[in-house]
N, C-alpha and C positions, 0 to 999 in steps of 0.2 A: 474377664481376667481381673486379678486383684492388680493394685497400686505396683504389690512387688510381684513377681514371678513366681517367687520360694515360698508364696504366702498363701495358704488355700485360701478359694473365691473368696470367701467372706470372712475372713482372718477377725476373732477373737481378740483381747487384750493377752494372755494367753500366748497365743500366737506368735505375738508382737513379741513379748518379752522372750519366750524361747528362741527364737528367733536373731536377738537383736538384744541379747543380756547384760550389755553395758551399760552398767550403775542401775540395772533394779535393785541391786540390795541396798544399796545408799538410795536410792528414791523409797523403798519401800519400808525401809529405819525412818528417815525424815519425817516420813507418813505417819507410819503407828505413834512415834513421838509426836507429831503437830496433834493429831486427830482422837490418840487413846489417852496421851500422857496428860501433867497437872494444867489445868487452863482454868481462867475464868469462865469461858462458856463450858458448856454440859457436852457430852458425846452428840448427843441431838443435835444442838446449836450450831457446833461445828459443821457436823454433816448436811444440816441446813444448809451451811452458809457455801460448801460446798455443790452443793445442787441447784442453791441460786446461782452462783457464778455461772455454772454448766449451763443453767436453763437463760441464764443471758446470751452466753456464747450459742445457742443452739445444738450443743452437745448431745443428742440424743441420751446416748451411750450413758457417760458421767452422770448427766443428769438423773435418767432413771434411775440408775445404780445405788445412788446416793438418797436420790428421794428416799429409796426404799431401806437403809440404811437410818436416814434421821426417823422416818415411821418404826422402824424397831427398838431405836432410844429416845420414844415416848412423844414425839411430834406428830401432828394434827397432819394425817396425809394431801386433804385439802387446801391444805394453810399456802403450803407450799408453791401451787398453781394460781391459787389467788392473790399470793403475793407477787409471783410475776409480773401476773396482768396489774395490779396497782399496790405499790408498796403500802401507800398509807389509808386505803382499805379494804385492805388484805387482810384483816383481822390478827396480823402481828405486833405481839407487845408493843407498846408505845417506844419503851426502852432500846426495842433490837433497830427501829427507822434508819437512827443514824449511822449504824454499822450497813447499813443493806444500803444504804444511799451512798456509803463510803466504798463501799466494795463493787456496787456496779460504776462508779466513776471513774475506778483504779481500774474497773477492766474494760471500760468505753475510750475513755479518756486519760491516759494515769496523768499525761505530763500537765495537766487542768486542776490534780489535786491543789488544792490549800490550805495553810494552818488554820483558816476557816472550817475544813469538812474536818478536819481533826478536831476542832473544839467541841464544836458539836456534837460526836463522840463523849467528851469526856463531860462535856454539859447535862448528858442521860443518864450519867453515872457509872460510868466503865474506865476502867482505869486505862495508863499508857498500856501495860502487860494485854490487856485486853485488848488494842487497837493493833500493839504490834500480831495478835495471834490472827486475827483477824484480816491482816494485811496477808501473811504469813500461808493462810489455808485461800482467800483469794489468787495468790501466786501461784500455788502446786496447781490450782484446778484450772486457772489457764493455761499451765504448761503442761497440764495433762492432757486439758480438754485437744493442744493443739497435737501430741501426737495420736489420739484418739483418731482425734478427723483427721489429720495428716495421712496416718496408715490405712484408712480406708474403713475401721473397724465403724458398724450400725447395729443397731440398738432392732428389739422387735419384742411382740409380746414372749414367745417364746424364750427368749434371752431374760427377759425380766422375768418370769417365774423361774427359770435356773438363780439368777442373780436372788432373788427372796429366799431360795430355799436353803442358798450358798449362805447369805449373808443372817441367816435367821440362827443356822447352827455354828455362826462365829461370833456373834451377840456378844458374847462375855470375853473371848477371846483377848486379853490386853495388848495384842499383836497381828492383829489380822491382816495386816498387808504384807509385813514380812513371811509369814504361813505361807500367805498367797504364793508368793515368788517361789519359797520355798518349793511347795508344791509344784512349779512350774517351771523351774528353771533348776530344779536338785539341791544339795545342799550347798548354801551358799557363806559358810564357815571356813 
């Protein structure tokens, strides 16, 4: 039996949002703006930073999802797994350490941050806009990651070659999680 009753056995994100429509279209605006719109980091980077949080929280689901997302905007598929297992070498720019060391702390530990792991940030050369975006797409993906696992939703190769092929022909797409919703929950105008 799934988490919910109303939910087939193994309920989809999908699912969930048909399901339970309240504020995907403001979660999934928030989104396209945090992750498509103007940032210091790249589409990539974000999605990175994105799939690192997930792959801290052990999010199956997000993580996959997103890996295979920062690999479509031009990230080193392996980068990503190796940076798990050791941030500093994991073969990630020297520059991204302090952001990846600031975003798993904010999501192990937040109330531990200091304007110490802040400095250090801006020490690598990223500005505040950069630390707040950063802060910013580390938040959406633990509060995704937690209705992910919340609702029950699991991650499988199957799912992730859907997820590649979904996410390969939204590539340029400047709105693809609003689409999403769209797609899944009618129009939301």
């Amino acid at each position: 039996m799934a988490r919910f009753p109303s939910l087939p056995e193994k309920p989809d994100l999908a699912d969930v949002f048909r399901r339970f429509p309240i504020g995907v279209k403001a979660l999934c605006e928030y989104t396209d703006n945090l992750l498509r719109g103007p940032s210091p980091f790249t589409v990539g980077e974000r999605e990175f930073i994105a799939a690192y949080v997930s792959g801290i929280n052990a999010c199956r689901y997000c993580h996959g999802a997103h890996s295979i997302i920062a690999e479509l905007h031009g990230m080193d598929a392996d980068l990503l797994e190796n940076v798990l297992r050791d941030p500093a070498a994991g073969g990630v720019e020297a520059r991204m350490l302090p952001v990846l060391d600031y975003v798993r702390k904010l999501t192990e530990t937040p109330a531990r941050i200091t304007d110490a792991d802040a400095r250090r940030v801006f020490d690598a050369g990223w500005s505040e806009e950069a630390l707040y975006h950063a802060i910013s797409v580390c938040a959406i993906f633990n509060f995704m990651n937690r209705i992910v696992e919340g609702c029950g939703i699991e991650s499988n190769p199957a799912i992730r070659d859907a997820q590649r092929e979904r996410h390969a022909a939204l590539r340029d797409q400047p709105r693809p999680y609003t689409l999403f919703a769209r797609n899944v929950i009618g129009a939301l105008d």
